[in-house]
N, C-alpha and C positions, 0 to 999 in steps of 0.2 A: 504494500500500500504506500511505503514514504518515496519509494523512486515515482508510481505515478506522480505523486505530489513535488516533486523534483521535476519533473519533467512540466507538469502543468505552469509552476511558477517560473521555467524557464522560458514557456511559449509567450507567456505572459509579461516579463521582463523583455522580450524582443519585440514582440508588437508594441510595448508603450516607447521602446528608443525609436524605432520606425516613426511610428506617430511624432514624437517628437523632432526628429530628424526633418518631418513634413513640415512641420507646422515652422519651424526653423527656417527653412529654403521659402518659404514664401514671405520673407523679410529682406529678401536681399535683392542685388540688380543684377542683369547682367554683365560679366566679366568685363572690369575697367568701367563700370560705369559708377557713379558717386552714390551713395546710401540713399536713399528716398525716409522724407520726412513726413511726419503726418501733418493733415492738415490743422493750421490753427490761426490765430490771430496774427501770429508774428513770420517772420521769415518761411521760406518754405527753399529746401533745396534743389539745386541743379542737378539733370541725369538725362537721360538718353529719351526719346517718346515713348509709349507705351501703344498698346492694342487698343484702336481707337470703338469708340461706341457710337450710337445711333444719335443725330443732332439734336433731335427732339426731344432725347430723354436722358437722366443723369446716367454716367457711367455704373456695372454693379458694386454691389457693394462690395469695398475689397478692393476694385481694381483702381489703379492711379489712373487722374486727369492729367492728361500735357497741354500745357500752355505752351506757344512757338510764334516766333515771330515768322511771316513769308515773304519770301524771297525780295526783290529788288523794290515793293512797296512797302515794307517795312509794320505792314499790318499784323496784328496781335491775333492768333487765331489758338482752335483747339487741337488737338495732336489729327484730326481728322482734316484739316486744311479749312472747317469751317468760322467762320468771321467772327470777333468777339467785339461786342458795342459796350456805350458807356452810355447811359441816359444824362441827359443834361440838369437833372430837376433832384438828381441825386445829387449827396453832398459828400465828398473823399475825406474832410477828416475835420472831427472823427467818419468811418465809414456808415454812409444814410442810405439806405432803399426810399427809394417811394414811388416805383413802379406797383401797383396791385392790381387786383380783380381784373375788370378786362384787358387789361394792359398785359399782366402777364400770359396771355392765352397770345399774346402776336409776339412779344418778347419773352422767353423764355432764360429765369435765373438761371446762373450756371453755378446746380447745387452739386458741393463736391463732399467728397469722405475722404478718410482715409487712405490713401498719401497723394500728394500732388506732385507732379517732378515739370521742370521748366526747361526750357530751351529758345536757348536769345532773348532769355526775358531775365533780370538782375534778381534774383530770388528773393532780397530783403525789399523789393514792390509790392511782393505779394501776400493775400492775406486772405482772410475771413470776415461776414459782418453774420450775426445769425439773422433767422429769417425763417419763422414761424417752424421754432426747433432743428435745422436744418444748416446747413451752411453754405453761405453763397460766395465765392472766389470775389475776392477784391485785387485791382491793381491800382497799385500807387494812391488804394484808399475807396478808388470806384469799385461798387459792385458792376459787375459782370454780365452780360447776358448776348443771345443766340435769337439771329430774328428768323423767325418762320418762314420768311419771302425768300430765303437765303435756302435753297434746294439742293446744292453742289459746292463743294468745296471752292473756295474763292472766291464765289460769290461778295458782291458789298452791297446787294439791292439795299440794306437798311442805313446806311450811308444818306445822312441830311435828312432821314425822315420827321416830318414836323418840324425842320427844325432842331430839333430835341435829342436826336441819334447821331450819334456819331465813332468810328471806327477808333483803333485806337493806335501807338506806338508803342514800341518795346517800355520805353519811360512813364506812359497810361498819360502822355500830352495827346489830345484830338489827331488822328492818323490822316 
């Protein structure tokens, strides 16, 4: 009976290292690429883009949002190549939403989790405001957001709408 019980607690000590071994490797980046930070109020670090998600909806939970700047326009977008705005009526610092109700159904906050990684973008710009328990990606203080009109990567249809929209730069000055 005590070698069963030997043997069980051995299968049992190997499955929890495994397990742990899992849950380990999905803290880290790939090779040469800088640690990924979670997201919060304050700085968020540099790394490589990630597995981009669908525009319309936040990334899952778990997986990192990229922030990147593109190419020779120097527009702020998400690791997907999709446009990232600033509303005018929000206020950067302290960081203020006051996009809501039907507003957010054409502009869509960009709520993030758990970790953020950036590229071309100074990572001590970026941040957090919360936002009905949630958290919405701030640059250089502005909340963040993805307009609806915008179908395809690169797009800037929301670029001067009202007004009020506007693209951004790597620095979150109007693009």
């Amino acid at each position: 009976m005590i070698p069963h019980r030997i043997v069980l607690a051995s299968v049992a000590g190997l499955v929890s290292a495994f397990l742990l071994a899992a849950c380990d490797s999905s803290s880290t980046t790939a090779a040469g690429a800088a640690p990924v930070v979670p997201a919060t109020t304050g700085p968020v670090a540099s790394a490589a883009p990630a597995t981009p998600a669908p525009a319309t909806t936040p990334a899952p939970a778990g997986a990192p949002v990229t922030i990147a700047v593109r190419g020779a326009d120097g527009v702020v977008t998400d690791g997907r190549g999709m446009t990232l705005y600033r509303y005018a009526k929000d206020r950067p610092n302290p960081s203020k939403w006051t996009c809501s109700g039907a507003c957010v159904k054409t502009w869509l906050p960009v709520i993030v989790q758990d970790p953020v990684r950036a590229q071309g973008v100074h990572a001590s710009l970026l941040g957090t405001v919360h936002r009905h328990g949630q958290k919405q990606l701030t640059l250089a203080g502005w909340p963040l957001y993805r307009y609806v009109g915008d179908t395809a990567a690169g797009q800037t249809n929301g670029q001067g709408k009202d007004g009020q929209w506007h693209t951004l730069t790597a620095s979150g000055t109007v693009g």
